[in-house]
N, C-alpha and C positions, 0 to 999 in steps of 0.2 A: 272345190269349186266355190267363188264367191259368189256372197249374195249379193241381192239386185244394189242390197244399200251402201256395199262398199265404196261406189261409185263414188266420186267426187260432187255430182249433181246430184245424190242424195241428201247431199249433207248439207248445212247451213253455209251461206258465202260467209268468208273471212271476215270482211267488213257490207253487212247487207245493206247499212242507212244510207240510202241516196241522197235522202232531200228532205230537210223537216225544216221548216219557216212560217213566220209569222207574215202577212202583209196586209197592206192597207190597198191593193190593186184589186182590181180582178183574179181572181184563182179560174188555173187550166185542165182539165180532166186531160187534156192531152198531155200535157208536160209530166202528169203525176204518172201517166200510164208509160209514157216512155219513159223515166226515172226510173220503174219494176221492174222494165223488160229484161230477163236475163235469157240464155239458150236451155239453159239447165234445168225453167221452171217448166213445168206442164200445167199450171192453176195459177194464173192471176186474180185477184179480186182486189174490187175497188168499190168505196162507199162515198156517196156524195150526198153532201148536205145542204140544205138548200132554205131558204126562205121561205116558210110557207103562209099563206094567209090568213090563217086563223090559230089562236092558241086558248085552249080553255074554255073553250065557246065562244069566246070575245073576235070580234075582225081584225087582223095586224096589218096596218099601212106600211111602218116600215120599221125596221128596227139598229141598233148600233152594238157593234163587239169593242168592248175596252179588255187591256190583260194588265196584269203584272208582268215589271220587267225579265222577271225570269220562269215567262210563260214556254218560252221556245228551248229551255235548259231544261222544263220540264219536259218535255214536246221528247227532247230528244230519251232523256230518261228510260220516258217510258217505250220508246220504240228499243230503246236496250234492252229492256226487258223483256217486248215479246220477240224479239230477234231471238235471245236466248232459251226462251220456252220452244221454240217451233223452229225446221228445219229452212227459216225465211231463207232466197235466192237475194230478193232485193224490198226493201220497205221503203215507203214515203209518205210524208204528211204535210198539208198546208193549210194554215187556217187565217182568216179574213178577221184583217178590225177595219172599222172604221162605221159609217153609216151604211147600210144596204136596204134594197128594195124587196119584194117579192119579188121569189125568181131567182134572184142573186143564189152563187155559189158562196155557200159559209165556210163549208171544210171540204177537203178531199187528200182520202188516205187510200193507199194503195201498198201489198203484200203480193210477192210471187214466191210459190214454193215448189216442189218438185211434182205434189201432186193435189187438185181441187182443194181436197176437204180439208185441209194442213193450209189453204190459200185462205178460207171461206173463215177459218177456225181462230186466226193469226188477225184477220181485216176485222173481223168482231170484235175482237179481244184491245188492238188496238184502238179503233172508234169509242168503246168503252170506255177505255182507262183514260185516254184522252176527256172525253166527257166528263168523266167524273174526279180527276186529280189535275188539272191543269187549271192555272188560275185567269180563266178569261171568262167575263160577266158579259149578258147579253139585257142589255135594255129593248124591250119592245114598247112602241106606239100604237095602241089602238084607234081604231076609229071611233069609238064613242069621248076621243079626249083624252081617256085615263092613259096609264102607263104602268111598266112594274120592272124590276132588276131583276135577274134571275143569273143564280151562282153559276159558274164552270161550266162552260159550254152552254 
């Protein structure tokens, strides 16, 4: 008798990366969530980042993302890797330069696996590594005037 995992939808899709981009538009929690959608996954997760108005104690009016040119070669990288770590169905990432507001959507990454916690496990892992190895600076504007750069994500 096989087991549950022999199944074809247990396993990782062939090619899971949907959609990994860089833009200077508006970013879609729709378009990332339908990028995931496969029949096979039972757990989607998805992480949205956003603008928020304060960092450090300080008030943040608004703030700007710059990258290096090979921010989205990294982008994709790393969604190789956790595609390979975890039984991902579909993954996607897109992340915002330019000038944004509070409120603005900054990133949105999205993971579907066969089941929650392999969705939940995979969407961390990505946001993370994204965060911390991909070369895009975030300049925030305070309200009191000041300002500061801040590395990777």
């Amino acid at each position: 008798m096989a087991s549950t995992h022999d199944h074809p939808g247990e396993q990782a899709a062939q090619d899971p990366i949907k959609l990994i981009s860089i833009r200077d538009t508006p970013l879609s929690v729709d378009e990332v969530l339908h990028a995931v959608g496969d029949d096979a996954a039972g757990g989607t997760a998805l992480f949205v980042g956003t603008v928020r108005n304060h960092d450090g104690g300080a008030d943040v009016d608004e703030l700007g993302y710059s990258c290096h040119p090979s921010a989205e070669d990294e982008m994709r990288r790393i969604a190789e890797k956790v595609a390979a770590e975890y039984p991902v169905r579909a993954l996607a990432a897109v992340h915002r330069v330019g000038d944004l507001r509070v409120g603005d959507l900054a990133v949105v990454v999205g993971v579907s696996c066969p089941h929650r916690g392999e969705a939940f496990e995979a969407c961390r892992k990505l946001i993370d590594d994204l965060k911390h190895e991909v070369p895009i600076w975030k300049h925030q504007r305070f309200s009191d005037g000041t300002e500061e750069w801040v590395g990777a994500c």
